[in-house]
N, CA, C and O atoms as a CHARMM CRD file, in Angstrom:
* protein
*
  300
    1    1 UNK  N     -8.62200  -4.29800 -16.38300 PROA 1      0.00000
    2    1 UNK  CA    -7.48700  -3.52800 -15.93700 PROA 1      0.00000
    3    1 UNK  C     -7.23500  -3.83900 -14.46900 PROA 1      0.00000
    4    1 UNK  O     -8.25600  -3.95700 -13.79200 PROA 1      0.00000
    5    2 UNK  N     -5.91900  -4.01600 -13.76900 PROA 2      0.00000
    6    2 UNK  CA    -5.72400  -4.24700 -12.63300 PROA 2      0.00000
    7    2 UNK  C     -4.72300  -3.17000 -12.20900 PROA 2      0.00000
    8    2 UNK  O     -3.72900  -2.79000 -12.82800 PROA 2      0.00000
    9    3 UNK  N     -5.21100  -2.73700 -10.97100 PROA 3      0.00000
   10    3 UNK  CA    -4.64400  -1.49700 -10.12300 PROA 3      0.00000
   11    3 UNK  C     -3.76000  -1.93000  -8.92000 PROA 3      0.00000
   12    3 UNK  O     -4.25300  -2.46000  -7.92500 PROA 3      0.00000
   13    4 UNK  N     -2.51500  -1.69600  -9.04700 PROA 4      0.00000
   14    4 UNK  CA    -2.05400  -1.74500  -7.80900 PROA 4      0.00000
   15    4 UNK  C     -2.06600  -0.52600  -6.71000 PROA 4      0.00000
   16    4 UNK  O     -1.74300   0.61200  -7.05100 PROA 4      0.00000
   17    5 UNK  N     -2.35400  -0.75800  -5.73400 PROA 5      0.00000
   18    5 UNK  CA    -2.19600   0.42500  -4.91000 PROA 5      0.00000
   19    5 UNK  C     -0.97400   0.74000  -3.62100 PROA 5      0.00000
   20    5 UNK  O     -0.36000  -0.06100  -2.91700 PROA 5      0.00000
   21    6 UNK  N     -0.94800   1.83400  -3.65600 PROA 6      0.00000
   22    6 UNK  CA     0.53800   2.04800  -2.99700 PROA 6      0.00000
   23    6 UNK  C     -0.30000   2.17100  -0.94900 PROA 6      0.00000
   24    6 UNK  O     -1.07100   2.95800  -0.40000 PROA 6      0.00000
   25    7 UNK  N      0.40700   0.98300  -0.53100 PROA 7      0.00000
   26    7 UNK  CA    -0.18000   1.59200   1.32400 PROA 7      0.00000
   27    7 UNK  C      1.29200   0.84300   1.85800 PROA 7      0.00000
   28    7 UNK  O      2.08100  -0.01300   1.45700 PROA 7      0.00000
   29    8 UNK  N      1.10400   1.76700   3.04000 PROA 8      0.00000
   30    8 UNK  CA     2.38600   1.66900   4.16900 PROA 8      0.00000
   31    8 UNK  C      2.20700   1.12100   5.13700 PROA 8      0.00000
   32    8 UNK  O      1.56200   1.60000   6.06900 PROA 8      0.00000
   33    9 UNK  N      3.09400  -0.76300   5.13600 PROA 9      0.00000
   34    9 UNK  CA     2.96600  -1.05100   6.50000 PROA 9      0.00000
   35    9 UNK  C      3.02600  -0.60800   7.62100 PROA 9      0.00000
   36    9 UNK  O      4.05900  -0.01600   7.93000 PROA 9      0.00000
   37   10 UNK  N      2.08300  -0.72400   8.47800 PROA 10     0.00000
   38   10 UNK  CA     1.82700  -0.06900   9.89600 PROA 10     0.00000
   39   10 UNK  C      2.19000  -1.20000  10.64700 PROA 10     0.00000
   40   10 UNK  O      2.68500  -0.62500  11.61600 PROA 10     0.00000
   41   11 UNK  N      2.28200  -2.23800  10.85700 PROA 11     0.00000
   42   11 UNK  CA     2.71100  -3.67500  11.80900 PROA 11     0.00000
   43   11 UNK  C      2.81500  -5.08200  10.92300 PROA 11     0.00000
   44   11 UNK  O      2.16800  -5.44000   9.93800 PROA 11     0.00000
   45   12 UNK  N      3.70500  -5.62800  11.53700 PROA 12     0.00000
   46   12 UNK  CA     3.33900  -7.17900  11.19500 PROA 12     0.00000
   47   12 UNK  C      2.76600  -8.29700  12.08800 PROA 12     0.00000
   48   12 UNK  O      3.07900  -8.44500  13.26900 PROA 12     0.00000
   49   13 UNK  N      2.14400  -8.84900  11.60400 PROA 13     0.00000
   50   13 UNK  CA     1.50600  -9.98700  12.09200 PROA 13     0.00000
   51   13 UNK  C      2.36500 -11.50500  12.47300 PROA 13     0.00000
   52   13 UNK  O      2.28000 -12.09500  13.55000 PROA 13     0.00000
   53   14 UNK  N      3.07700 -11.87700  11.44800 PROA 14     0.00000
   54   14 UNK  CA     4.07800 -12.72800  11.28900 PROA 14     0.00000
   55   14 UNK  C      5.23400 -12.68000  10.31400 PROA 14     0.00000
   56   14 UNK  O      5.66700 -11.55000  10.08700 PROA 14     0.00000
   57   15 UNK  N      5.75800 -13.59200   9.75600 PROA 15     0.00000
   58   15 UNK  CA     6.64400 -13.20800   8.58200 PROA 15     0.00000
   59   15 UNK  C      6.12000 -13.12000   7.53100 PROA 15     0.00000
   60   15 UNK  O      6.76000 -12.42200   6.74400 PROA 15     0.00000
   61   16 UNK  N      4.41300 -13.88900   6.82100 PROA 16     0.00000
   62   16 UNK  CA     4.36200 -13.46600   5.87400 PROA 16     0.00000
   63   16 UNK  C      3.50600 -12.64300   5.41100 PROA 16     0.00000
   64   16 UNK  O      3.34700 -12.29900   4.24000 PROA 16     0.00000
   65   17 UNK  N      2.79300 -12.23400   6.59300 PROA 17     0.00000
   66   17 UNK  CA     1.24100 -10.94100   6.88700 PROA 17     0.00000
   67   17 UNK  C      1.76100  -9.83700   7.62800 PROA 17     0.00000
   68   17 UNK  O      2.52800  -9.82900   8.59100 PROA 17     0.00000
   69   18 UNK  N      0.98000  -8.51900   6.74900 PROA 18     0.00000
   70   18 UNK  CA     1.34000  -7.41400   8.09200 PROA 18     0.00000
   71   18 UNK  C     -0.31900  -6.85000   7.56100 PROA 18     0.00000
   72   18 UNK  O     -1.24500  -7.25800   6.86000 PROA 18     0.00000
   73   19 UNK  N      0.08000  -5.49200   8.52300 PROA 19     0.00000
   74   19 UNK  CA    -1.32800  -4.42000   8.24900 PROA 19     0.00000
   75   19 UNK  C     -0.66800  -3.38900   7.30300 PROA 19     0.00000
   76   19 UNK  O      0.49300  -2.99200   7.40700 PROA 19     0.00000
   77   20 UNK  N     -1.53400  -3.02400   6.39900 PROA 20     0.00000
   78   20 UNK  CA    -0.97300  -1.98300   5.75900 PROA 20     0.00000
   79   20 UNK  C     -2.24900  -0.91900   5.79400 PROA 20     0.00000
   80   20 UNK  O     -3.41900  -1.11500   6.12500 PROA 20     0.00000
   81   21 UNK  N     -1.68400   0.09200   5.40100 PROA 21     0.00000
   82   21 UNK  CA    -3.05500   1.81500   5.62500 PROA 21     0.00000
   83   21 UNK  C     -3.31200   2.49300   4.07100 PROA 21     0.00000
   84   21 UNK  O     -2.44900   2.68000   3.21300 PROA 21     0.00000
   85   22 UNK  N     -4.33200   2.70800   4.01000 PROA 22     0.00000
   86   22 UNK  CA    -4.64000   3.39200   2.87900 PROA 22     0.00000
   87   22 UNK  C     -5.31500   4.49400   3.26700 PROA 22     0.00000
   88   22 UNK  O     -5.96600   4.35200   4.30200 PROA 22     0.00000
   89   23 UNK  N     -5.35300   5.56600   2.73600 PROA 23     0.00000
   90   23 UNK  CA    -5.98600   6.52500   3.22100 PROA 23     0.00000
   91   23 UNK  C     -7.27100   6.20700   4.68200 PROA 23     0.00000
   92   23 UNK  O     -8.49000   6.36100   4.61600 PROA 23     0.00000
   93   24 UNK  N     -6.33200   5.67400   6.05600 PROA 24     0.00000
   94   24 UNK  CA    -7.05800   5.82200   6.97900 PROA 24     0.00000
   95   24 UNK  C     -7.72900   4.19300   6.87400 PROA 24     0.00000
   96   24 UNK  O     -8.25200   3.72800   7.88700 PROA 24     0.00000
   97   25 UNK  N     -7.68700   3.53700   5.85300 PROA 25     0.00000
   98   25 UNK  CA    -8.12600   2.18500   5.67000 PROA 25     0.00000
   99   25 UNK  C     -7.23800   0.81200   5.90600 PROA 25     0.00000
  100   25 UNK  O     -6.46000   0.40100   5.04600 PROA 25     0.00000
  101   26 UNK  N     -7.47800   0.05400   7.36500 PROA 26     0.00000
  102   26 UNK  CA    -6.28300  -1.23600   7.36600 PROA 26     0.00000
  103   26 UNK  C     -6.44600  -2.00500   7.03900 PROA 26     0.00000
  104   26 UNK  O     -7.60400  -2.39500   7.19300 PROA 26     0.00000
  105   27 UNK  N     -5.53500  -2.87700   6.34100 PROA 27     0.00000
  106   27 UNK  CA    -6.07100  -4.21000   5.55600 PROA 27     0.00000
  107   27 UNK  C     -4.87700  -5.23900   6.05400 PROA 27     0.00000
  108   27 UNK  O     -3.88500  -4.57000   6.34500 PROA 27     0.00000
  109   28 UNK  N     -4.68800  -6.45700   6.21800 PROA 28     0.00000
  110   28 UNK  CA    -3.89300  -7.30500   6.34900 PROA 28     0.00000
  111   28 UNK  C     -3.59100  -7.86000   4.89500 PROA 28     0.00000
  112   28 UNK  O     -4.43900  -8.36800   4.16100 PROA 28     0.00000
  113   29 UNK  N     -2.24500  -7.68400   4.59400 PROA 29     0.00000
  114   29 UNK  CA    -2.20600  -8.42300   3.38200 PROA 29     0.00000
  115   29 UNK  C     -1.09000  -9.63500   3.36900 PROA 29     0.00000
  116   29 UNK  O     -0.99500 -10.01100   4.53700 PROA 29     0.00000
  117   30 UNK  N     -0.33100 -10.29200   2.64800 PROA 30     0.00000
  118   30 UNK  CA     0.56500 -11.44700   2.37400 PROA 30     0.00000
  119   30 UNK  C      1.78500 -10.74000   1.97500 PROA 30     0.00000
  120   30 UNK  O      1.93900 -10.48000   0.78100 PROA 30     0.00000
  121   31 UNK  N      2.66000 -10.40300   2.82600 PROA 31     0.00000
  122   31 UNK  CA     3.92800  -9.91900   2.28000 PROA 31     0.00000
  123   31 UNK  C      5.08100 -10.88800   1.68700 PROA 31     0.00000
  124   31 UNK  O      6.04600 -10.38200   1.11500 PROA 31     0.00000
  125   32 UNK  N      4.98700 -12.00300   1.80400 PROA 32     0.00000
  126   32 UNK  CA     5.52600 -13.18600   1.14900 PROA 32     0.00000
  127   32 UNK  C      6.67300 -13.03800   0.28900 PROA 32     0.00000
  128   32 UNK  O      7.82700 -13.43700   0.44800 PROA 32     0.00000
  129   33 UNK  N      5.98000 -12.19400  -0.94000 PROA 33     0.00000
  130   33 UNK  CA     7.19700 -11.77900  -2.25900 PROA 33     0.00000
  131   33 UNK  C      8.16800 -10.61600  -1.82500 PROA 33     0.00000
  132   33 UNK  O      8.97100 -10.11100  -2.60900 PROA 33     0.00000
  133   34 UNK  N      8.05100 -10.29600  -0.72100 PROA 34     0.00000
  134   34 UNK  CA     9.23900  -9.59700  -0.02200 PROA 34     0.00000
  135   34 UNK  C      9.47300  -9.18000   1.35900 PROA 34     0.00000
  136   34 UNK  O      9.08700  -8.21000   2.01200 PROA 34     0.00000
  137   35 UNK  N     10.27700 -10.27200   1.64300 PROA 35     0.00000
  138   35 UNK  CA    10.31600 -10.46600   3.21900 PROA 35     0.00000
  139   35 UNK  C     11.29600  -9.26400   4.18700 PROA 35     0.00000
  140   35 UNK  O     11.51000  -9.34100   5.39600 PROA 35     0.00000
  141   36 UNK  N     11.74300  -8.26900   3.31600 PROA 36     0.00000
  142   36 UNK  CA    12.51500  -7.74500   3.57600 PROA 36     0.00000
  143   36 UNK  C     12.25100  -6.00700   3.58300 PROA 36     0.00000
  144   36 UNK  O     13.04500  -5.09800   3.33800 PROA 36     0.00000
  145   37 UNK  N     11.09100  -5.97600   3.89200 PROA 37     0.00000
  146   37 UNK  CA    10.06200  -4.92600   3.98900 PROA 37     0.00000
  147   37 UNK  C      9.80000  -4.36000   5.71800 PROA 37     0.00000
  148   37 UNK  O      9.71500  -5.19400   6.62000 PROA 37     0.00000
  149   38 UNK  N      9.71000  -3.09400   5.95100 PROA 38     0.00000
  150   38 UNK  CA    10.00600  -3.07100   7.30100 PROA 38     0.00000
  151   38 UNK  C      8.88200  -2.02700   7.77500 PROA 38     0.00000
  152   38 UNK  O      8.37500  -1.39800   6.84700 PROA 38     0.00000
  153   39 UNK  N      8.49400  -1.79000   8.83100 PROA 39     0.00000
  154   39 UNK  CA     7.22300  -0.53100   9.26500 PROA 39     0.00000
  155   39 UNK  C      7.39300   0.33600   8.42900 PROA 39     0.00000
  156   39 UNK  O      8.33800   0.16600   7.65800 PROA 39     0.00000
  157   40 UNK  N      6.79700   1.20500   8.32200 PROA 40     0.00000
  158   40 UNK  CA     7.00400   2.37500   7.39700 PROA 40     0.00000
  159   40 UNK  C      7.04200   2.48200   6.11000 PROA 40     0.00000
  160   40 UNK  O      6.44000   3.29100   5.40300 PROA 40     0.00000
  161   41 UNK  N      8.11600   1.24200   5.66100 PROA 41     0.00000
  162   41 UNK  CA     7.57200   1.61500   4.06700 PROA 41     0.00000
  163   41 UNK  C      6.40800   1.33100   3.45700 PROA 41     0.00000
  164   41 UNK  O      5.39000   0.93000   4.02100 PROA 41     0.00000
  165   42 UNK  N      6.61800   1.63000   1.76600 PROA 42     0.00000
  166   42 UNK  CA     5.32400   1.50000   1.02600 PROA 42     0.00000
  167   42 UNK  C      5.83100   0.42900   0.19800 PROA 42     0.00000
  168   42 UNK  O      6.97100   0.24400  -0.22700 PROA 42     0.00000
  169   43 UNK  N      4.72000  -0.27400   0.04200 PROA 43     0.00000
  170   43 UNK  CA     4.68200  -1.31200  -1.11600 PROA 43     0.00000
  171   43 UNK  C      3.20300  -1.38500  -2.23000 PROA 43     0.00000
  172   43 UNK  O      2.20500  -1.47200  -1.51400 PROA 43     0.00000
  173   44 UNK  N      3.04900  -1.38000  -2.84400 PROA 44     0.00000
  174   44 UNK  CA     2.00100  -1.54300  -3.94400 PROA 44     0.00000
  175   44 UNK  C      1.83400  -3.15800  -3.50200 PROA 44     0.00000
  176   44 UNK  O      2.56000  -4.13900  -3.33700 PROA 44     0.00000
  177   45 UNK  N     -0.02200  -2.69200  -3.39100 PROA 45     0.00000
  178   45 UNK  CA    -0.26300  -4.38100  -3.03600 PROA 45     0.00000
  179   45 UNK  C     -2.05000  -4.52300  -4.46500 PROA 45     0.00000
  180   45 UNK  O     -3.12200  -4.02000  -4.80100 PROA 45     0.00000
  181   46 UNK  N     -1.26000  -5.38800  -4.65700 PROA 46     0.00000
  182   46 UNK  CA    -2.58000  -6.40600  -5.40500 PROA 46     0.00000
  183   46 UNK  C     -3.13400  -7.41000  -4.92700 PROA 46     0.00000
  184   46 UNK  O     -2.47800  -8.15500  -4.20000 PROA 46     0.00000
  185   47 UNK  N     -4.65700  -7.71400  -5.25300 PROA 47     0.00000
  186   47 UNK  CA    -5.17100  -9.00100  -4.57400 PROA 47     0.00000
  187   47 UNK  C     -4.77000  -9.57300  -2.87800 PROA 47     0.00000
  188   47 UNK  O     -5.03200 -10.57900  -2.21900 PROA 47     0.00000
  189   48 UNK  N     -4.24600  -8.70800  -2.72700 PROA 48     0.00000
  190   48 UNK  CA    -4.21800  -8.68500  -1.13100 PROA 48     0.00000
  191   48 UNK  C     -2.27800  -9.76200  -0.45900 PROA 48     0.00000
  192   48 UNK  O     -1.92600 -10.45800   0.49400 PROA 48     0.00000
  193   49 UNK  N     -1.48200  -9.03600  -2.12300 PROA 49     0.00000
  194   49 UNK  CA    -0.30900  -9.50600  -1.49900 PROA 49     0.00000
  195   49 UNK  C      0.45800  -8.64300  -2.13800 PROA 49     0.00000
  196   49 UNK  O      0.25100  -8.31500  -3.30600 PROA 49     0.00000
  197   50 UNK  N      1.94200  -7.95700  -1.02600 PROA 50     0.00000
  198   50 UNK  CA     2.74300  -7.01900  -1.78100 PROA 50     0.00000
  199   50 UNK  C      3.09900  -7.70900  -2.87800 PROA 50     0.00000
  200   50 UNK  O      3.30500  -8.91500  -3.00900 PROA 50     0.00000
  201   51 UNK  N      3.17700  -6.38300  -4.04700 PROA 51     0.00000
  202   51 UNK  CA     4.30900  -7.34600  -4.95600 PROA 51     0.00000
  203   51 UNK  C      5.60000  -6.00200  -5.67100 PROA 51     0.00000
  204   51 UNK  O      6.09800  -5.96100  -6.79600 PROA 51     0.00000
  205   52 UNK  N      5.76700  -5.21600  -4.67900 PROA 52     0.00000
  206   52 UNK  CA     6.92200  -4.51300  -4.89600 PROA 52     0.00000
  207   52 UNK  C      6.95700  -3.15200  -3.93300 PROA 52     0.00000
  208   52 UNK  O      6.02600  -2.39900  -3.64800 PROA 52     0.00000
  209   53 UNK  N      8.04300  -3.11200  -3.62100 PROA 53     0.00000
  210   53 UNK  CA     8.40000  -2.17000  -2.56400 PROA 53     0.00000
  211   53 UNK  C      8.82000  -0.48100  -3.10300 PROA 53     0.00000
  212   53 UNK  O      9.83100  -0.40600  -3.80200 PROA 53     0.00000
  213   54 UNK  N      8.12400   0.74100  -2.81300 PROA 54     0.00000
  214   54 UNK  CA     8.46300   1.87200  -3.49600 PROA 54     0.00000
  215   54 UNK  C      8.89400   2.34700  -2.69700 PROA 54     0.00000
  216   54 UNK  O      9.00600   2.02500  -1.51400 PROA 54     0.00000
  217   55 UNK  N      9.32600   3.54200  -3.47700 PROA 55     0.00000
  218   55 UNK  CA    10.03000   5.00600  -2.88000 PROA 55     0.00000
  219   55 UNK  C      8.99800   5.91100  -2.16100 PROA 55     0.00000
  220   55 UNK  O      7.95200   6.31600  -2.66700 PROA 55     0.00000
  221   56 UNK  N      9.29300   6.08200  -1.32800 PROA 56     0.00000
  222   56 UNK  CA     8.10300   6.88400  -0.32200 PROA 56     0.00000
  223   56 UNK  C      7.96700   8.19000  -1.20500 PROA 56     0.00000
  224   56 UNK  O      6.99900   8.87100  -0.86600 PROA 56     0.00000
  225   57 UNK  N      8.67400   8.68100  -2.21300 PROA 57     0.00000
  226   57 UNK  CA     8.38900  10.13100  -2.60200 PROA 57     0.00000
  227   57 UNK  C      7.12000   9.51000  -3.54400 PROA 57     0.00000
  228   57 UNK  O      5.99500   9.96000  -3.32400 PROA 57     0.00000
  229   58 UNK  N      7.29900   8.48600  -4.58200 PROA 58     0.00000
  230   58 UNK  CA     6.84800   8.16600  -5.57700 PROA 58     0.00000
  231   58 UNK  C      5.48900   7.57900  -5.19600 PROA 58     0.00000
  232   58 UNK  O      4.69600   7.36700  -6.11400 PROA 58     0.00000
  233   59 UNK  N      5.03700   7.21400  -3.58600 PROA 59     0.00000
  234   59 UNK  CA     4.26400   6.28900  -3.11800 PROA 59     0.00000
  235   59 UNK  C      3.27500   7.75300  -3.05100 PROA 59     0.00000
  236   59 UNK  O      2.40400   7.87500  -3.91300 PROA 59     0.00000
  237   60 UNK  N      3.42800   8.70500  -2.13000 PROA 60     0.00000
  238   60 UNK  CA     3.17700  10.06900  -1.91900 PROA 60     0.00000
  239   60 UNK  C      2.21800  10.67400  -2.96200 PROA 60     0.00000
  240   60 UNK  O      1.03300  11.00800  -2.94000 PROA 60     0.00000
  241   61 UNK  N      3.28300  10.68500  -3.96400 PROA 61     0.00000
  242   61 UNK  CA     2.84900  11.33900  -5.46000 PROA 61     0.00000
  243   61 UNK  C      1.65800  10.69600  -5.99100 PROA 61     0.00000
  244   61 UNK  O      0.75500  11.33400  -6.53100 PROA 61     0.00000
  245   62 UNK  N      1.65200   9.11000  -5.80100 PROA 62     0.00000
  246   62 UNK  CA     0.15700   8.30500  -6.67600 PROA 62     0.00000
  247   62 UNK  C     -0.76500   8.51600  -5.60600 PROA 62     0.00000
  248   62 UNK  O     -1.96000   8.53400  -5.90000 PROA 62     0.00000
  249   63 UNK  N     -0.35400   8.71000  -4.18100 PROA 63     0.00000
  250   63 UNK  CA    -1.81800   8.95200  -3.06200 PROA 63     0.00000
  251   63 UNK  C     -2.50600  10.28600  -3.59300 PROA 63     0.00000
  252   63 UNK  O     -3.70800  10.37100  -3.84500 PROA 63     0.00000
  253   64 UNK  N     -1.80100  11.07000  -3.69600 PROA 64     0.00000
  254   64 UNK  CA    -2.22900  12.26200  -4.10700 PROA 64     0.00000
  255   64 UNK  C     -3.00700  12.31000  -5.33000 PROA 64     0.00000
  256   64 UNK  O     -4.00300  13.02900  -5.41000 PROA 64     0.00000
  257   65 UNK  N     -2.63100  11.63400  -6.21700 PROA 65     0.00000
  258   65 UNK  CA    -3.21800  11.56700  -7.52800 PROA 65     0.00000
  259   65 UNK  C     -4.90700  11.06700  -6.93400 PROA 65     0.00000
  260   65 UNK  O     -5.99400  11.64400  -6.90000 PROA 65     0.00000
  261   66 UNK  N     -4.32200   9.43900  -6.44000 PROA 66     0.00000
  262   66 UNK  CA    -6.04800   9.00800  -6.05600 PROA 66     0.00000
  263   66 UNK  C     -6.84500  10.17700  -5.47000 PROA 66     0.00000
  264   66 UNK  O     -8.05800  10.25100  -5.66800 PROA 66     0.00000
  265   67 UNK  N     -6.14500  11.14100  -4.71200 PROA 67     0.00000
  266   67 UNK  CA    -7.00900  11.98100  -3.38900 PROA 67     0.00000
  267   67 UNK  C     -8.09000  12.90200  -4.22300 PROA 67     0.00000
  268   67 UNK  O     -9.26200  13.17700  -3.96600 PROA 67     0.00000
  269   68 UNK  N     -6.93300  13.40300  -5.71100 PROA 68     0.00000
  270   68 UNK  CA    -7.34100  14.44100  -6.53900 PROA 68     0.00000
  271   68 UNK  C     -8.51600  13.87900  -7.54800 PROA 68     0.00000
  272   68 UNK  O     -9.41500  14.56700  -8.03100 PROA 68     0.00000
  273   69 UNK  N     -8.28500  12.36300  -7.77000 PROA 69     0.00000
  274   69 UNK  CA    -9.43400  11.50000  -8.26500 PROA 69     0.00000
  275   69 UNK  C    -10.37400  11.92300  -7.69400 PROA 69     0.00000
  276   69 UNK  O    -11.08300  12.80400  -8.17900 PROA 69     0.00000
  277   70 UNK  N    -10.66100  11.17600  -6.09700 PROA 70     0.00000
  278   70 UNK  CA   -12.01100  11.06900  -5.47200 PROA 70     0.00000
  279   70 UNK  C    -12.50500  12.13200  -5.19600 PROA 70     0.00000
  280   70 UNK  O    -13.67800  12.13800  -4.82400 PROA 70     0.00000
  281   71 UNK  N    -11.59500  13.65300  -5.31300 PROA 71     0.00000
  282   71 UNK  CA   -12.23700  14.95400  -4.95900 PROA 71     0.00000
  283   71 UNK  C    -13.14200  15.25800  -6.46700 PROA 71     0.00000
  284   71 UNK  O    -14.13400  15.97500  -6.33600 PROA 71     0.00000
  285   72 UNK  N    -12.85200  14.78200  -7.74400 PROA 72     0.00000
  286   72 UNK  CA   -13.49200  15.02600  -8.94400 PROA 72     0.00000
  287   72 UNK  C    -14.14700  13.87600  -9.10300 PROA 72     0.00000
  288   72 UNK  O    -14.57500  13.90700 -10.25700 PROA 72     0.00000
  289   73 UNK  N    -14.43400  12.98100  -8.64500 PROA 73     0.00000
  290   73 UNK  CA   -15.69000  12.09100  -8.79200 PROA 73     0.00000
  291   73 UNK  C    -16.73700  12.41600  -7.82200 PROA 73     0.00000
  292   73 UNK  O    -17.91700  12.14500  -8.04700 PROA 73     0.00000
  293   74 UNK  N    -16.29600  13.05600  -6.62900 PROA 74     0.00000
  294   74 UNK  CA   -17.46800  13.83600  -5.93500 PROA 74     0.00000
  295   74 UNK  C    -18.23500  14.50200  -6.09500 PROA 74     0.00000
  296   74 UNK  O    -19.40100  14.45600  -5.70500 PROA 74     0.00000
  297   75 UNK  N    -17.41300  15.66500  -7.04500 PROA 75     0.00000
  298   75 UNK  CA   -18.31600  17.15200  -7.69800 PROA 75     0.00000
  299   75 UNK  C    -19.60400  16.62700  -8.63300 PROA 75     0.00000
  300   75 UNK  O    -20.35000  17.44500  -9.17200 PROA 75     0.00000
């Protein structure tokens, strides 16, 4: 099974790398498949390259889901 996860560029590096955040976590990934992506938004990244740009409500909604995950894999 492969998971995409939803994080919000925080900077770019060049045109085809930026940093993106995950809960507090930065990663540099390959924004390549969409150059037209800007600070702030969210994109779902796999294998360490966007491959689609979301709706910040909808990006929100799956963080939350993970948050409610890792609080019940704790207990």
């Amino acid at each position: 099974m492969c998971v995409a996860l939803p994080m919000k560029i925080v900077s770019f590096e060049d045109k085809t790398h930026c940093t993106v955040s995950f809960s507090g976590i930065e990663s540099k990934i390959n924004i390549r498949l969409l150059p037209d992506c800007q600070v702030g938004d969210y994109v779902l990244v796999h294998a360490g390259h966007a491959i689609e740009k979301i709706n910040p409500t909808e990006a929100e909604n799956t963080l939350e889901v993970f948050r409610q995950l890792a609080e019940e894999m704790g207990k």
